[in-house]
MDAnalysis code that builds the backbone (N, CA, C; Angstrom):
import MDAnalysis as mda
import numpy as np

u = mda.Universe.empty(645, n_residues=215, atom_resindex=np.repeat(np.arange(215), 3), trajectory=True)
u.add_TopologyAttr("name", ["N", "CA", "C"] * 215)
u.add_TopologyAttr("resid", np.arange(1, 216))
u.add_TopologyAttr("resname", ["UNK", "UNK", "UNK", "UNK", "UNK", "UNK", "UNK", "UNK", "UNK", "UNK", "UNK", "UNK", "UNK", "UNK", "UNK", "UNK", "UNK", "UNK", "UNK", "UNK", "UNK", "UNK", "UNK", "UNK", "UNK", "UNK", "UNK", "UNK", "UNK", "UNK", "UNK", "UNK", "UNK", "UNK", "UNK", "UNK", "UNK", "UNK", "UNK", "UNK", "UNK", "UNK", "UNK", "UNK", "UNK", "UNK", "UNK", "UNK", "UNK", "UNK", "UNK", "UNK", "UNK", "UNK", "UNK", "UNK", "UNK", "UNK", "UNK", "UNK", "UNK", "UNK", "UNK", "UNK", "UNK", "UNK", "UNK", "UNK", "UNK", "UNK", "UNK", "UNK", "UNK", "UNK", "UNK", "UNK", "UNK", "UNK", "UNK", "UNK", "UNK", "UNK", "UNK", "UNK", "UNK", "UNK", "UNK", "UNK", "UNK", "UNK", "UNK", "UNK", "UNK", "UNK", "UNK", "UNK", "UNK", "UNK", "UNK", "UNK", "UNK", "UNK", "UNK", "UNK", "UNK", "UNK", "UNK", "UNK", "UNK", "UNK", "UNK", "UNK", "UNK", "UNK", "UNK", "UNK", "UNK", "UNK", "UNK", "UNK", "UNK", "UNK", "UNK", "UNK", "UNK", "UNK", "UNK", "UNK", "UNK", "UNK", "UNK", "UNK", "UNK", "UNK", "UNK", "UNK", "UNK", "UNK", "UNK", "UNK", "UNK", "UNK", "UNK", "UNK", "UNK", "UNK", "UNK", "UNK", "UNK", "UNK", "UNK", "UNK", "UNK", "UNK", "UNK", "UNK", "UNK", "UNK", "UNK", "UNK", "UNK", "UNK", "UNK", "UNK", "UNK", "UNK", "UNK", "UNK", "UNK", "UNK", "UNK", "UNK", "UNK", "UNK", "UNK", "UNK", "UNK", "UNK", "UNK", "UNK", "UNK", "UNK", "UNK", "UNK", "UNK", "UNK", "UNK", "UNK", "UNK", "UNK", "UNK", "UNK", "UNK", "UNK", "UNK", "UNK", "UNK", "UNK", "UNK", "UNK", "UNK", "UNK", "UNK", "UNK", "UNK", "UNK", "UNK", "UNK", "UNK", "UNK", "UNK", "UNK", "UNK", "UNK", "UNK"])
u.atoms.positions = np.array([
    [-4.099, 16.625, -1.138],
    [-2.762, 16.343, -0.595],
    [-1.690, 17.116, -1.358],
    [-1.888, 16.854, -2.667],
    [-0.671, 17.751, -3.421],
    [-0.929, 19.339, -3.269],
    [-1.696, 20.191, -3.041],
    [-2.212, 21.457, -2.827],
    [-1.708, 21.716, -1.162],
    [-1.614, 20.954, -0.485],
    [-1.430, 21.028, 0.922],
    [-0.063, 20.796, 1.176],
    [0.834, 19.697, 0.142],
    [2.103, 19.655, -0.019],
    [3.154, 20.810, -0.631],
    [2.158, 20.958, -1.956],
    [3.199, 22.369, -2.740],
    [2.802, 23.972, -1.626],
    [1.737, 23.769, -0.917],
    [1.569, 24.884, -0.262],
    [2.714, 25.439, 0.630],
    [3.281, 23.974, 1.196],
    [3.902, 24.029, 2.760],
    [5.344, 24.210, 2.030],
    [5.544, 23.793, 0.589],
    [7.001, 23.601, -0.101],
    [6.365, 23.776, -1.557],
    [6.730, 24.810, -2.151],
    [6.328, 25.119, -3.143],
    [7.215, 24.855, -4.626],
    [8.904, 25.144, -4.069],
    [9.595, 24.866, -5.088],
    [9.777, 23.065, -5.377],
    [9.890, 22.579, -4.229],
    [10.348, 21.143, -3.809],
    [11.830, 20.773, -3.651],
    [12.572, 19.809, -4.117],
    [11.642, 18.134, -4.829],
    [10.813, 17.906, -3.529],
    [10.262, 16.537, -3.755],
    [9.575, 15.991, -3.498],
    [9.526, 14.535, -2.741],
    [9.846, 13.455, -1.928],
    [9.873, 12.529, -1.441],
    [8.043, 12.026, -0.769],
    [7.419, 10.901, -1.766],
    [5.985, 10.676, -1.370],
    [6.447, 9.363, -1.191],
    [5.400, 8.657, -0.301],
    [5.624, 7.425, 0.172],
    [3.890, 7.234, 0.493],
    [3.478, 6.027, 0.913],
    [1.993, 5.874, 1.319],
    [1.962, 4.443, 1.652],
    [1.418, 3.918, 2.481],
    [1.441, 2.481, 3.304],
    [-0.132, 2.124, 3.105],
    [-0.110, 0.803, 2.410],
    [-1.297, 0.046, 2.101],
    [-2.288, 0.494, 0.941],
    [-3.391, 1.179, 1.492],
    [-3.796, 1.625, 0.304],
    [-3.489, 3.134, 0.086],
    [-2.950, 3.716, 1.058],
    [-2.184, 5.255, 1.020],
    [-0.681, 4.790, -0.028],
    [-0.397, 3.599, -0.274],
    [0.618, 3.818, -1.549],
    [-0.073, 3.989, -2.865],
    [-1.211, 3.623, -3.376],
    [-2.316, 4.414, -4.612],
    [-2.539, 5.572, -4.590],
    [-2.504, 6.048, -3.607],
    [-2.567, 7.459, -3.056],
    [-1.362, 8.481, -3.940],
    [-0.473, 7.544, -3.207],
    [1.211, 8.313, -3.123],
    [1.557, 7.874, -4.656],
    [0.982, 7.105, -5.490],
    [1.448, 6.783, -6.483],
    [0.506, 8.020, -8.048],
    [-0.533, 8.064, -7.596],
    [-1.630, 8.796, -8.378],
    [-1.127, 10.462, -7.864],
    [-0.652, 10.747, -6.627],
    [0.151, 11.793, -6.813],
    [1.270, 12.140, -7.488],
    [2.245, 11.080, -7.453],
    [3.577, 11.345, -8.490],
    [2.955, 11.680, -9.505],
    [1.913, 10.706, -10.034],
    [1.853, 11.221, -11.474],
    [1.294, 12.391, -11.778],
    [0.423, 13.313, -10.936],
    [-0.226, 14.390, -11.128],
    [1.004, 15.483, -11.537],
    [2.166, 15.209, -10.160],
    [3.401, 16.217, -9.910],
    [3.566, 16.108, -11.325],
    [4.018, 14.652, -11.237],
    [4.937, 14.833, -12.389],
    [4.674, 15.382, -14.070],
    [3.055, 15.547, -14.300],
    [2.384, 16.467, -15.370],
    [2.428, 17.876, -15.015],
    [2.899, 18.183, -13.967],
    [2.982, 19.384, -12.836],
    [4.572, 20.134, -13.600],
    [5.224, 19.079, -14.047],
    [6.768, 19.328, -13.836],
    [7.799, 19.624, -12.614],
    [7.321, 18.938, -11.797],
    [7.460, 19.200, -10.534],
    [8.103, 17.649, -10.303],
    [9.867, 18.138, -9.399],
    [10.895, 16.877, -9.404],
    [10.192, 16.094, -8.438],
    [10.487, 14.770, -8.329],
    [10.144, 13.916, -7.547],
    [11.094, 13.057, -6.835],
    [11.970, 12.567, -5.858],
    [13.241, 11.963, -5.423],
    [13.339, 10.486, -5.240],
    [11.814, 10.492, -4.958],
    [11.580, 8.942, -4.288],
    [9.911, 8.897, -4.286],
    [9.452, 7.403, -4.801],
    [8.488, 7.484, -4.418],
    [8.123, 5.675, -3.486],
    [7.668, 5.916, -2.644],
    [7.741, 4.351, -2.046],
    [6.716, 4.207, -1.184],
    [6.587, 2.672, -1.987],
    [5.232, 2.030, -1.520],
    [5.683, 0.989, -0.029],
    [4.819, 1.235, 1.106],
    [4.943, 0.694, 2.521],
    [3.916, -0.645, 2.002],
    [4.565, -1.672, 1.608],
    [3.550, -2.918, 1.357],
    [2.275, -2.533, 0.981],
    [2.297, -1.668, -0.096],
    [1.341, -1.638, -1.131],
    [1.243, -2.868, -1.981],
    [0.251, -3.332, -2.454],
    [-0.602, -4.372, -3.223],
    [-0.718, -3.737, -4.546],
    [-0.114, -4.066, -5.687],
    [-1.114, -3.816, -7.146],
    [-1.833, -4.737, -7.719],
    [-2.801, -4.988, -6.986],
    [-4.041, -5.738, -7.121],
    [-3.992, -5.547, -9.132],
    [-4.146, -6.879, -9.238],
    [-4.273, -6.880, -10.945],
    [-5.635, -6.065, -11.882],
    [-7.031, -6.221, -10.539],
    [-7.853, -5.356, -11.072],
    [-7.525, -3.647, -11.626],
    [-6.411, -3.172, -10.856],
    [-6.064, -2.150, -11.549],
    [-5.575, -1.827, -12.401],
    [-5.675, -3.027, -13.206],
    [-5.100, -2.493, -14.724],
    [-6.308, -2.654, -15.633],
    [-7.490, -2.165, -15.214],
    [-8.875, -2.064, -16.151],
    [-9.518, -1.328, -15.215],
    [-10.348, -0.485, -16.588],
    [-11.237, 0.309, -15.610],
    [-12.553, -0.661, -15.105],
    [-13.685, -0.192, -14.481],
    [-14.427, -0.624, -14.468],
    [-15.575, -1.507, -15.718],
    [-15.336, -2.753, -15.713],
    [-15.925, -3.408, -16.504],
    [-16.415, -4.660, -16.302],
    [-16.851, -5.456, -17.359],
    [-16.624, -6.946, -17.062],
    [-15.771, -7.531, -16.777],
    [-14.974, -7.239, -17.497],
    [-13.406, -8.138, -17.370],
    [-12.664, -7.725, -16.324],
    [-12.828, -6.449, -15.616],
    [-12.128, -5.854, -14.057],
    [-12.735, -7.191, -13.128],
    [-13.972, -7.310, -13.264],
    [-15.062, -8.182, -12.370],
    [-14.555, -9.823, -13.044],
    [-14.312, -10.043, -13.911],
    [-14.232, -11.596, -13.558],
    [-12.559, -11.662, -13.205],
    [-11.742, -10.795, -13.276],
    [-10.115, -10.319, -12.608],
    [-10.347, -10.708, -11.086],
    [-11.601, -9.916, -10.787],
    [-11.782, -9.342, -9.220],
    [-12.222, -11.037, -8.803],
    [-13.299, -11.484, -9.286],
    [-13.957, -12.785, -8.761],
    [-12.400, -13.947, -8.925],
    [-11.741, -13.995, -10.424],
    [-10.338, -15.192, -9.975],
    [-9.913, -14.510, -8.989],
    [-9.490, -13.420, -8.822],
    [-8.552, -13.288, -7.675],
    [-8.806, -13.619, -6.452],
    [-10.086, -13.437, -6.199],
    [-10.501, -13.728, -4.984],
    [-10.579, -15.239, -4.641],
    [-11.051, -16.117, -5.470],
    [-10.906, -17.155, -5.576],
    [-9.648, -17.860, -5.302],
    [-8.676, -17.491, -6.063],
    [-7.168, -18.067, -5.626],
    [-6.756, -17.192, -4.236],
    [-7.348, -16.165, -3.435],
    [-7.205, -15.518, -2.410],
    [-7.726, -16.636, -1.551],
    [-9.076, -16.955, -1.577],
    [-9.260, -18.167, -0.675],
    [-9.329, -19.516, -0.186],
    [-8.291, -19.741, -1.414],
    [-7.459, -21.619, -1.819],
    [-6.444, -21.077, -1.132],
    [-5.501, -19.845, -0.940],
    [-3.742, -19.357, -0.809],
    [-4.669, -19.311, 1.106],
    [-5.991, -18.484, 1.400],
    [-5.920, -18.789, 2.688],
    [-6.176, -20.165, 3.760],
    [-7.093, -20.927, 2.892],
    [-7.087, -22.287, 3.258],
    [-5.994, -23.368, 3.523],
    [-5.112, -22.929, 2.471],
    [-3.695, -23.445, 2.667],
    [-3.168, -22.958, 3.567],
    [-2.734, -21.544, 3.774],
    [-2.169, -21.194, 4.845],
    [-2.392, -21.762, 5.824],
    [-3.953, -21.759, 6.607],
    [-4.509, -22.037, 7.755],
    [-4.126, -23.530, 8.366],
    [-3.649, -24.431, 7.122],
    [-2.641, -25.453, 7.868],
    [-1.367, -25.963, 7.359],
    [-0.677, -24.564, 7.091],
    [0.702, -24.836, 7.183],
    [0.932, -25.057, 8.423],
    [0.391, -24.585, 9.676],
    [1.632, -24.682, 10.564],
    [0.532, -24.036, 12.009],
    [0.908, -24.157, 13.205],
    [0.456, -24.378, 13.973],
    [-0.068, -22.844, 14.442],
    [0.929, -21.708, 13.979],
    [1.070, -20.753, 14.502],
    [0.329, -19.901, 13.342],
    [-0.075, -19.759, 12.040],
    [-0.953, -19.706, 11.109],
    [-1.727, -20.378, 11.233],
    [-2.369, -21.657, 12.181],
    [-3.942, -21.901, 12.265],
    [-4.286, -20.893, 13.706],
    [-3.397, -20.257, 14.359],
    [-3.564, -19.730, 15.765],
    [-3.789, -18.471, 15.075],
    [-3.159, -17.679, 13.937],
    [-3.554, -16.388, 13.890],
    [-4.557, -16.334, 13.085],
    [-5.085, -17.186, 12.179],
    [-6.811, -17.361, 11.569],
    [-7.781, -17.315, 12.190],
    [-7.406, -18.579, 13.463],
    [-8.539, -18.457, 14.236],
    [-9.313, -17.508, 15.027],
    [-8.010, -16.415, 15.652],
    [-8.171, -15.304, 16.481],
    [-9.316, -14.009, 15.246],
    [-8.425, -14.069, 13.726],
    [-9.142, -13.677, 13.186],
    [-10.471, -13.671, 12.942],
    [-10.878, -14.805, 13.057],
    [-12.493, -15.104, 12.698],
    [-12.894, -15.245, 14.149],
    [-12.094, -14.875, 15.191],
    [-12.691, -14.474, 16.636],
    [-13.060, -12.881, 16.486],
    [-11.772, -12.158, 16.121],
    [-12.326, -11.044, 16.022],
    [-13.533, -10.454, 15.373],
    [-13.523, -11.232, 14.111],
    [-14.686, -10.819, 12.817],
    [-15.765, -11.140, 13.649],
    [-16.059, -11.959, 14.562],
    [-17.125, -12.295, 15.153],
    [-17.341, -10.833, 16.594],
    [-16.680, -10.975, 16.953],
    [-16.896, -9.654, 17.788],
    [-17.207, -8.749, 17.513],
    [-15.961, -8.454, 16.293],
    [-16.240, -6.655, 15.466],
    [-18.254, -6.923, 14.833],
    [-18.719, -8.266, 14.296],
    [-19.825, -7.825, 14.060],
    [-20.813, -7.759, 15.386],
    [-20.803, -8.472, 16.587],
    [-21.345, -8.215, 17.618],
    [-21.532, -6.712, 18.343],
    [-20.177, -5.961, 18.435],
    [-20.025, -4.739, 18.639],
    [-20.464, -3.661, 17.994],
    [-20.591, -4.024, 15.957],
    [-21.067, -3.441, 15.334],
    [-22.402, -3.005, 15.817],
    [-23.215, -4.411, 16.137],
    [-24.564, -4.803, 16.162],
    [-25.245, -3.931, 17.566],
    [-23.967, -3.729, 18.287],
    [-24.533, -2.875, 19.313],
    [-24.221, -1.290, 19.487],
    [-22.913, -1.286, 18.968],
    [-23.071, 0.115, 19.165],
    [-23.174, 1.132, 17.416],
    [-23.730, 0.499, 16.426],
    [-23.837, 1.114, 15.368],
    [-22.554, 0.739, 14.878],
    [-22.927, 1.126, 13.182],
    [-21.924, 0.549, 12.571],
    [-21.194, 1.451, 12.241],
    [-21.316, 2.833, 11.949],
    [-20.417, 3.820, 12.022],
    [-19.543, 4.310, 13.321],
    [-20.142, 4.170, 14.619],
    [-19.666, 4.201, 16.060],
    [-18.755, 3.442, 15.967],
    [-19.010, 2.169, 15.578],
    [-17.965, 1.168, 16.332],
    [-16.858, 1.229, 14.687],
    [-16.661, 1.885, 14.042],
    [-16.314, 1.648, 13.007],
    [-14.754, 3.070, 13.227],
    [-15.747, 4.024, 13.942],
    [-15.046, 4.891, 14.567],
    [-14.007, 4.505, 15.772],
    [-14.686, 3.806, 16.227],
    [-13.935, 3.383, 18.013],
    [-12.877, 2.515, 17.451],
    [-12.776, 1.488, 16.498],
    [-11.793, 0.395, 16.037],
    [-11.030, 0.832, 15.162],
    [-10.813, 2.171, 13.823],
    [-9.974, 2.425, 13.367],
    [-9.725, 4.030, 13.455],
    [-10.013, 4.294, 13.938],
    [-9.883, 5.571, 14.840],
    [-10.012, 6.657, 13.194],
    [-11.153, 6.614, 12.720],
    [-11.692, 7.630, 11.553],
    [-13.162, 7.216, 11.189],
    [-13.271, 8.181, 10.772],
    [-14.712, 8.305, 10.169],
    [-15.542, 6.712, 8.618],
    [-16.482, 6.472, 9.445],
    [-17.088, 5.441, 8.029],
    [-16.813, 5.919, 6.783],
    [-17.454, 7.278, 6.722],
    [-18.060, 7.536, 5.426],
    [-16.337, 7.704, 4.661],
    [-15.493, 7.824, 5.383],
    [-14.140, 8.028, 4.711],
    [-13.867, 6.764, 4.128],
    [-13.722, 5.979, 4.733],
    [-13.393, 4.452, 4.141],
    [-14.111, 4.099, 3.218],
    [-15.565, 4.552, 3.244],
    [-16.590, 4.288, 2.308],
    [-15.839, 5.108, 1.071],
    [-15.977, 6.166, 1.003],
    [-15.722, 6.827, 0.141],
    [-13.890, 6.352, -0.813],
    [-13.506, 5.700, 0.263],
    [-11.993, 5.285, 0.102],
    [-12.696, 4.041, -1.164],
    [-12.968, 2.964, -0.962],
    [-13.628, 2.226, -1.392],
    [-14.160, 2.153, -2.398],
    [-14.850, 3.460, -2.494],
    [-15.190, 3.907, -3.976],
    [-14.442, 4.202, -4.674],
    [-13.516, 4.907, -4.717],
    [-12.933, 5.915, -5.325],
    [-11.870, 4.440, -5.975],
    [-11.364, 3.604, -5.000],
    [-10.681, 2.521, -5.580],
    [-10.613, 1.395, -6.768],
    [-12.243, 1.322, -5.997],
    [-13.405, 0.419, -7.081],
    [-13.479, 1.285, -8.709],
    [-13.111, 2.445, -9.107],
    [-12.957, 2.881, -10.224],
    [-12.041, 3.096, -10.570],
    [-10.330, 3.352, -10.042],
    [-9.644, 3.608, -10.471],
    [-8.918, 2.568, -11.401],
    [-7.959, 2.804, -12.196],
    [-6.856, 2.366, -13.114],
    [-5.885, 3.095, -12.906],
    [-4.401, 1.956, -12.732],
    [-2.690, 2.499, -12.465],
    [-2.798, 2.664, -14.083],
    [-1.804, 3.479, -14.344],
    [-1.154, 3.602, -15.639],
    [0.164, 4.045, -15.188],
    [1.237, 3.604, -16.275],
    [2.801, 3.230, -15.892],
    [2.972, 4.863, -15.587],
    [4.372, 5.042, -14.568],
    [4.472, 6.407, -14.928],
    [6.241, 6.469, -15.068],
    [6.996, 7.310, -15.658],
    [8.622, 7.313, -15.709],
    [9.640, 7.502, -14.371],
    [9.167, 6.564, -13.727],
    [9.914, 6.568, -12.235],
    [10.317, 5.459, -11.477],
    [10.999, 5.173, -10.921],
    [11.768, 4.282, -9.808],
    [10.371, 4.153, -8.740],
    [10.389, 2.501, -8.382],
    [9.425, 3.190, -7.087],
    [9.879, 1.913, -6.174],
    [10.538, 2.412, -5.300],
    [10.842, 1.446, -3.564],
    [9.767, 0.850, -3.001],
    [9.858, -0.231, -3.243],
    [8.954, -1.476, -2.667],
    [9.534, -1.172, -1.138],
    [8.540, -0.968, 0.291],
    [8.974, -1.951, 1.229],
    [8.086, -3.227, 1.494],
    [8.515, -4.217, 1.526],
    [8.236, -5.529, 1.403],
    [8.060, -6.194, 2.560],
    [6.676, -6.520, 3.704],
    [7.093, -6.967, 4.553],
    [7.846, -8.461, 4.433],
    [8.312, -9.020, 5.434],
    [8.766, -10.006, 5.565],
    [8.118, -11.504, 5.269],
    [6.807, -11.401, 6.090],
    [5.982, -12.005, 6.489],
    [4.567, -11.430, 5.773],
    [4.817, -12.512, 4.757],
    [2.904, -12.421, 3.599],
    [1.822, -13.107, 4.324],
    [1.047, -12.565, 4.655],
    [0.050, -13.152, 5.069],
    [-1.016, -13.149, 4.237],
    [-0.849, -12.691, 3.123],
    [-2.535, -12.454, 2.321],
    [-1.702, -13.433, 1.143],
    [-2.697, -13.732, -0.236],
    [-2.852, -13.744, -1.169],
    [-2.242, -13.154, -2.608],
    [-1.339, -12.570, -3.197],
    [-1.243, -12.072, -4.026],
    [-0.429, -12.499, -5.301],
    [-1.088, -12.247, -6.601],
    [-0.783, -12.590, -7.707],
    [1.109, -12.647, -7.617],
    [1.543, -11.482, -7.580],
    [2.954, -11.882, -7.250],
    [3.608, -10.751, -6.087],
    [4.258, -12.238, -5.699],
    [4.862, -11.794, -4.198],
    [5.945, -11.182, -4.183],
    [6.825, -10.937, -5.542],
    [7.992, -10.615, -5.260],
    [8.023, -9.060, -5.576],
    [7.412, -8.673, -6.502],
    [7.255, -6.749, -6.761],
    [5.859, -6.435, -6.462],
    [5.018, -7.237, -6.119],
    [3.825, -6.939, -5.382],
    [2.885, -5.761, -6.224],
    [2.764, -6.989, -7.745],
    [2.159, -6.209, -8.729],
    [3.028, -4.651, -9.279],
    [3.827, -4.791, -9.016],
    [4.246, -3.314, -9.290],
    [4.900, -3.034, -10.974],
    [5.459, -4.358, -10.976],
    [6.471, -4.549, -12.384],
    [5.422, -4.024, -13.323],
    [5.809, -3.085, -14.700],
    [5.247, -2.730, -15.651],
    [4.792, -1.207, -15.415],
    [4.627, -1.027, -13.627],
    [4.272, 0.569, -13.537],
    [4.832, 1.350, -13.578],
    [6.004, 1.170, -13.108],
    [7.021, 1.656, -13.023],
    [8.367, 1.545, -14.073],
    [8.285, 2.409, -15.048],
    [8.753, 2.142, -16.092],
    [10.394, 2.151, -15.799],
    [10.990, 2.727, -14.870],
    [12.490, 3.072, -14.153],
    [13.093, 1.676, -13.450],
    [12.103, 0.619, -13.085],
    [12.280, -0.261, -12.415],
    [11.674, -0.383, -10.925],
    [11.709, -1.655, -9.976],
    [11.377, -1.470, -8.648],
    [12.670, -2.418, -7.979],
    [12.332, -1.052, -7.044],
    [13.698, -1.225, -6.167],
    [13.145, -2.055, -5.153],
    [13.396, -3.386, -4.483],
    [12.798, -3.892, -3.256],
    [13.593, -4.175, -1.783],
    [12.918, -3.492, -0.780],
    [13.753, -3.186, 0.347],
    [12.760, -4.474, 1.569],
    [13.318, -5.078, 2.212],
    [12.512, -6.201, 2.672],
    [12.329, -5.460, 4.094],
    [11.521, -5.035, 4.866],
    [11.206, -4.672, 6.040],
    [10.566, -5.245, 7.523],
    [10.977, -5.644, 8.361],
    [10.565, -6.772, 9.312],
    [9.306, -6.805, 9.228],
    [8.081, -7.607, 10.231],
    [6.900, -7.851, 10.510],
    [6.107, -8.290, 9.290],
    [4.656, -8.415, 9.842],
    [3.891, -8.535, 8.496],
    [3.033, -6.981, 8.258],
    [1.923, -6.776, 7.555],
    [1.237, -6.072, 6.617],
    [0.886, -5.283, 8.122],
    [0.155, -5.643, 9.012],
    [-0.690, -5.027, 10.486],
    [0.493, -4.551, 11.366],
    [1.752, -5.137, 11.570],
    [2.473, -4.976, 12.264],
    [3.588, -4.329, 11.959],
    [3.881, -4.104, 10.895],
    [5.617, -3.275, 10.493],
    [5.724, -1.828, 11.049],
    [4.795, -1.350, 11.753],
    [5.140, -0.357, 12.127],
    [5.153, -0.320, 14.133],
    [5.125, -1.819, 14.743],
    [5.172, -1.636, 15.579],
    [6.543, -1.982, 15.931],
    [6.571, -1.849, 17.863],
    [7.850, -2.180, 17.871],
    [8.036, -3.954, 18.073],
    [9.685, -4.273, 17.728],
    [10.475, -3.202, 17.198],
    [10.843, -3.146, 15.721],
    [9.467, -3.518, 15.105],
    [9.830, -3.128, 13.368],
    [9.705, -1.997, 13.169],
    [8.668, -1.184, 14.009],
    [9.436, 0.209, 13.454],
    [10.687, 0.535, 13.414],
    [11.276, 0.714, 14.351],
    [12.953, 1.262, 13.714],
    [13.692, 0.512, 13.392],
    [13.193, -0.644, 12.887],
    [14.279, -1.151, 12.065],
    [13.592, -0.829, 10.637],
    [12.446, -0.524, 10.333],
    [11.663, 0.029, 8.963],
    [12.521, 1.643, 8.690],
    [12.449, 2.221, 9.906],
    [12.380, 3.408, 9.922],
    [13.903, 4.177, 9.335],
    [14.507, 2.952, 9.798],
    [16.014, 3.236, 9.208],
    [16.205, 2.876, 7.879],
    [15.352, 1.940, 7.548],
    [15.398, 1.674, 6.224],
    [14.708, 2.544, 5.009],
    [14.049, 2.925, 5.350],
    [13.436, 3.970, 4.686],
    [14.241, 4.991, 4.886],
    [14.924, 5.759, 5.984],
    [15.712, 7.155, 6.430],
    [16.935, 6.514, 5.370],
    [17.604, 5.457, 5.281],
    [18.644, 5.435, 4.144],
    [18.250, 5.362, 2.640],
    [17.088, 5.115, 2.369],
    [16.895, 5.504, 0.692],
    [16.739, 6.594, 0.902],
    [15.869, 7.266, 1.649],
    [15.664, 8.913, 1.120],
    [17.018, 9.541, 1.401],
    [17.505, 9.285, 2.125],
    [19.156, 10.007, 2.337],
    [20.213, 9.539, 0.889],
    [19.741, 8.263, 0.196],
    [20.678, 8.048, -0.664],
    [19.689, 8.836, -2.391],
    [18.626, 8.446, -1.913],
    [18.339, 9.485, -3.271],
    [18.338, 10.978, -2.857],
    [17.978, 11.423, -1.934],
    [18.705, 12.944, -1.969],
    [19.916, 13.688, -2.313],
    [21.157, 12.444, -1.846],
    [22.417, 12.727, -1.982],
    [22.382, 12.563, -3.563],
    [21.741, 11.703, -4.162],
    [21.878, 11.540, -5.674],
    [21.192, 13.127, -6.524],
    [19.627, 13.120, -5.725],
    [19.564, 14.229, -6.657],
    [20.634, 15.259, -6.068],
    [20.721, 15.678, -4.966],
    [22.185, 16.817, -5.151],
    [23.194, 16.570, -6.153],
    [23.645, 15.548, -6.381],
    [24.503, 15.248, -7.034],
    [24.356, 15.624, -7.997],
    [23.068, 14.950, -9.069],
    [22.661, 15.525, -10.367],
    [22.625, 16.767, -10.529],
    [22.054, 17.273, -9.742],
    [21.685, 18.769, -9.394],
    [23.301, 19.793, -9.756],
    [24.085, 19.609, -8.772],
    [25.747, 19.656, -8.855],
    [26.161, 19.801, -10.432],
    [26.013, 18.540, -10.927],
    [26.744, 17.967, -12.346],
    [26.208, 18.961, -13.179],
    [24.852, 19.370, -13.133],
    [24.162, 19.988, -14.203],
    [25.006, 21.686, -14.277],
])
């Protein structure tokens, strides 16, 4: 990605962003740039998760991180499932679907149907998967824009910087964006996301010009 980025724009800056697990992505790039010496304007996570396992590499102690978490992941979904009438309606559909997606699996292969439902290749996700399962965040000297959906539907250690506090040594900026985690990019949360995002990068651009200017 960064070879395909400095290719197309070589001098820069730079504006990276990445949604879900494409914000690890977008975040493990800043830091490459930024050993690069290469400016950066903005970097922002689309309801990215910093899952607490990423602050250890692979070990024991990543694994009993990984097993509590999961654990308080499925007390936070049990609860959910009867807060309220309209959270036992979207569980249920869930574990309708999970039941299908493995029926469909079962018939048309598990890479086929794996293809047909998220429109990419297995072995990518597989490989996504891996590559996750080993990594470690380490802090890097930058600002990084939370968008935050509205609506939590999962589990997470903390809801309000969404694991982020400590990585970001500049601070986190948090921008709250309609829908939940599956949906913020439909309508009409997209453009109301879309504007929200088009005004940070317009206000840190105008800033780095600015700096840029002063110097």
């Amino acid at each position: 990605y960064i070879e395909a980025i400095t290719k197309a724009n070589p001098k820069g800056p730079y504006a990276l962003a990445g949604y879900s697990f494409g914000g690890i992505i977008a975040y493990e790039m800043a830091k490459q740039m930024l050993a690069q010496n290469k400016k950066i304007t903005m970097l922002g996570m689309l309801d990215t998760y910093a899952n607490p396992i990423f602050s250890y590499t692979p070990s024991l102690k990543r694994k009993l991180v990984a097993l509590q978490h999961r654990f308080k992941s499925n007390i936070y979904a049990t609860k959910h499932l009867f807060s309220n009438s309209e959270a036992f309606k979207t569980r249920l559909n869930a574990q309708k679907q999970k039941v299908s997606n493995l029926i469909l699996g079962l018939k048309n292969g598990k890479e086929k149907h794996h293809q047909l439902r998220y429109h990419q290749p297995y072995r990518l996700d597989k490989m996504n998967r891996l590559a996750i399962s080993r990594y470690k965040l380490t802090p890097i000297d930058m600002q990084i824009n939370l968008f935050r959906v509205e609506k939590q539907g999962y589990y997470m250690q903390d809801p309000v910087l969404l694991g982020w506090e400590g990585f970001a040594l500049k601070g986190v900026k948090v921008h709250e964006i309609p829908g939940d985690h599956n949906y913020l990019f439909s309508p009409p949360n997209d453009k109301i996301s879309a504007h929200i995002l088009q005004h940070v990068l317009d206000r840190h651009h105008d800033d780095s010009a600015h700096n840029k200017n002063t110097k």
